[in-house]
Every structure is written in structure tokens, then in C-alpha cells.
C-alpha positions in Angstrom: -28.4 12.7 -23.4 -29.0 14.4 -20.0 -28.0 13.7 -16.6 -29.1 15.3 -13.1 -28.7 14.6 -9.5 -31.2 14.4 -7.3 -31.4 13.3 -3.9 -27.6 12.2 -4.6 -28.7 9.9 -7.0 -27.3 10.8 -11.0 -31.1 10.3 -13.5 -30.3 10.3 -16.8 -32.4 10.3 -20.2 -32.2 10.4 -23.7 -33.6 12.6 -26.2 -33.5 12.9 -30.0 -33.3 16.6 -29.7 -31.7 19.3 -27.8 -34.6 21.0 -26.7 -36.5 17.7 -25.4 -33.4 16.9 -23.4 -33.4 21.0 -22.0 -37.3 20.3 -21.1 -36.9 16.9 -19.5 -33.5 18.8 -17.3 -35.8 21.8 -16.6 -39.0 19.7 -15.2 -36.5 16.8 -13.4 -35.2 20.5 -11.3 -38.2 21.9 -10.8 -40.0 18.5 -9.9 -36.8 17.7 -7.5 -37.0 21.4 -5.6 -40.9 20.3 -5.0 -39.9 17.4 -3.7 -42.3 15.4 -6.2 -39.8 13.3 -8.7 -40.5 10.1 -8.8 -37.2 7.9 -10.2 -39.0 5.5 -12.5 -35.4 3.4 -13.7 -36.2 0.3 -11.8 -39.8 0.1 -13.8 -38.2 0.1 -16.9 -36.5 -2.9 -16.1 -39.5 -4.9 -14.6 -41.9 -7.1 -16.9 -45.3 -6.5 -17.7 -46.5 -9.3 -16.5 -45.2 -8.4 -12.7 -46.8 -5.1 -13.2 -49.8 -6.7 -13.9 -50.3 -8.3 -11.0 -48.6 -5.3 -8.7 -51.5 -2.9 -10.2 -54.2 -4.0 -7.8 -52.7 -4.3 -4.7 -50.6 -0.9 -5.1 -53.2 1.3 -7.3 -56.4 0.0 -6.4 -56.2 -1.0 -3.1 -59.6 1.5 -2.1 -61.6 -0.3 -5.0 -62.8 -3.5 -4.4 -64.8 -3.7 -7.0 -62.9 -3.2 -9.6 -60.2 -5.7 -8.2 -62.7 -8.1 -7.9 -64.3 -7.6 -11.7 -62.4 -6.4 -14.1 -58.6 -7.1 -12.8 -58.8 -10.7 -12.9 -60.4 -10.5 -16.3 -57.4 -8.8 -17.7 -54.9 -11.1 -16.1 -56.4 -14.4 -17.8 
């Protein structure tokens, strides 16, 4: 397991080796000083399902198109 602070906020993960836990810790910094980490925890906790239907409005919100066709398909 790792742990690291960022933005005051302790993110944690856990590895089955040593040095996947030292990459995750050494990308989490270096993401962290760019100001470009994203804390994922609360997705892990959400159902697919609600992801599902989040996808269009939040990812495809320029492509009408594809919200129209193929979204709604995969949500039946």
C-alpha cells in the first residue's frame, strides 16, 4: 500500500508489488506538482449504471450525434 497527500487530501492505493506501488507514488507527485491529478475514489464507489447515463451529458456534450444514435442504444 501507498499513501500521498495532495491538495491536503491523503490518496491511497494498493499494489501487489513494491515497485508498482513506487510508480503509482512517483506519477501521483509528479501529476500533483502539474496540477493534473484527478482523485478518482468517489468513482469507484458509483454504479455502472449511473455512469452510464452521466457519460453523455458530461463526455459528449459537443456530439450530438452520437448522443442521439448510439448512447441510447447502449442504455436499453
Amino acid at each position: 500500500m501507498t499513501r500521498k497527500v495532495v491538495d491536503g487530501r491523503r490518496v491511497q492505493q494498493t499494489f501487489p508489488t513494491a515497485a508498482q506501488a513506487r510508480r503509482w507514488l512517483n506519477e501521483t507527485a509528479a501529476k500533483a506538482e502539474l496540477g493534473q491529478f484527478t482523485d478518482t475514489r468517489p468513482l469507484d464507489k458509483m454504479m455502472i449504471g449511473t455512469l452510464v447515463e452521466r457519460y453523455p451529458d458530461e463526455c459528449m456534450a459537443d456530439r450530438k450525434a452520437s448522443r442521439i444514435g448510439h448512447i441510447p442504444a447502449i442504455n436499453t
